[in-house]
C-alpha positions in Angstrom: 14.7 -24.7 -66.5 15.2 -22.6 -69.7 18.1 -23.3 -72.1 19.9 -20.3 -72.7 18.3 -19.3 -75.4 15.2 -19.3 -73.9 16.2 -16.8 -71.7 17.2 -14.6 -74.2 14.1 -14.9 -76.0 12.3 -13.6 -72.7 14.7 -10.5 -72.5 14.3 -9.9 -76.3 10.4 -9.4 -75.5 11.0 -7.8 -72.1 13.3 -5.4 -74.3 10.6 -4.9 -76.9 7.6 -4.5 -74.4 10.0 -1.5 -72.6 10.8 0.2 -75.8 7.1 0.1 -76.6 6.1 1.3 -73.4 8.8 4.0 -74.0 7.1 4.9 -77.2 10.8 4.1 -78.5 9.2 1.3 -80.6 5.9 2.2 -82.5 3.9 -1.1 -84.1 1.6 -0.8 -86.8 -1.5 -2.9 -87.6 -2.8 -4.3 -90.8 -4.9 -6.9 -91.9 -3.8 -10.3 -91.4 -1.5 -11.6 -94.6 -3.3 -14.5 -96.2 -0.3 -16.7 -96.4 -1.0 -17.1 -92.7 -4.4 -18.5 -92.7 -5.1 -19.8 -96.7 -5.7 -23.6 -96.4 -6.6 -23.4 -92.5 -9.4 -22.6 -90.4 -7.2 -20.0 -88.6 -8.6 -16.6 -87.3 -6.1 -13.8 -86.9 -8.1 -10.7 -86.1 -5.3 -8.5 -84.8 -2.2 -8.4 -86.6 0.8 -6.0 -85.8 4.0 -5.1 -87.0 7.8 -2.9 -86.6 10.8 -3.4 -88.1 13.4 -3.6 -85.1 16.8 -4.0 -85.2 17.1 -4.8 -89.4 13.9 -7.3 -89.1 10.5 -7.6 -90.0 8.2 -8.5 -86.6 5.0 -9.7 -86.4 3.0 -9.7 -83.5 -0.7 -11.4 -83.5 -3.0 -13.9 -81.4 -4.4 -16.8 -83.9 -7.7 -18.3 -82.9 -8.0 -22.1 -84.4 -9.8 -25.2 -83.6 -8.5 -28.5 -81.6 -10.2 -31.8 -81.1 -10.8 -32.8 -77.5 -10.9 -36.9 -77.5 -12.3 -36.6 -74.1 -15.5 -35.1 -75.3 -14.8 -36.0 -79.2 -15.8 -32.4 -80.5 -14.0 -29.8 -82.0 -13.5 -26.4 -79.8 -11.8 -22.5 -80.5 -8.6 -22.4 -78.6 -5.8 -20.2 -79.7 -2.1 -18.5 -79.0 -0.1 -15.0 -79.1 2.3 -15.4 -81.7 5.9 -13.1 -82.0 7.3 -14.3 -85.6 10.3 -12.7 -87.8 8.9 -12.0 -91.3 10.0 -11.8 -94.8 9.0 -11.1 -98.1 5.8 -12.8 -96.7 7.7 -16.0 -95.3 7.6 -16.4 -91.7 10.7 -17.2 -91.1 10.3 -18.2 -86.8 7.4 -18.0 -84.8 7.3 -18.5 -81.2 6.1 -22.3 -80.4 6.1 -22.2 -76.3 4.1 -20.2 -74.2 5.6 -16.9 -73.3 3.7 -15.2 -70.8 5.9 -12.3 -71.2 4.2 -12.5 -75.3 0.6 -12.1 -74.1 1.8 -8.5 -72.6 3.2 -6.9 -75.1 0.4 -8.2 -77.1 -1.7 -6.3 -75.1 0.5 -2.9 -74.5 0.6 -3.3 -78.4 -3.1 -3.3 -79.0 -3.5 -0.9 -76.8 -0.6 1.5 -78.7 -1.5 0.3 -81.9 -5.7 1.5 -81.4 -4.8 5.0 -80.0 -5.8 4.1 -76.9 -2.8 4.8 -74.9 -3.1 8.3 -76.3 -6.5 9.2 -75.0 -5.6 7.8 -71.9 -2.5 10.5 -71.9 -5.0 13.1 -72.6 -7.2 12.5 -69.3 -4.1 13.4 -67.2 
């Protein structure tokens, strides 16, 4: 069961995907900050941004490798990641899964690109 502030973790991202949906919330994308990858073998392609509520949020999916001692090889997993930002510190990042993370990753990618847009423009 989820600790209380797990659950409001979920409505905080239920709250942001709705805003965003609303076009309340508008994220912007840039390129990935080096601070997040320097010194790994991490792969952010996507990266996105708003300031909501007085804070910095980040929103991106990082691609890395894992060993598997099963098979002993290295393979490409990776994780949507919500983290509070500043002055290019993260200072939290989301460490469970979050199902609820993966779609407003997507709604934001799909915002972000313009695609939602010429979507509106078909009907």
């Amino acid at each position: 069961m989820f600790e209380n502030k797990d659950n409001k973790l979920i409505i905080l991202i239920t709250k942001l995907l709705k805003e965003t949906k609303n076009n309340d919330l508008h994220w912007h994308s840039k390129s990935a900050p080096k601070y997040l990858t320097e010194g790994t073998d991490n792969i952010i392609q996507n990266y996105f941004y708003t300031d909501y509520k007085g804070k910095q949020l980040a929103l991106f999916h990082r691609k890395f490798r894992q060993y598997s001692g099963e098979f002993d090889t290295l393979y490409w997993t990776g994780e949507t990641k919500l983290a509070i930002i500043e002055s290019d510190i993260v200072l939290w990042e989301n460490n469970e899964y979050i199902p609820a993370i993966n779609d407003l990753y997507n709604y934001v990618s799909r915002q972000a690109s313009g695609l939602n847009d010429l979507l509106d423009e078909l009907v």
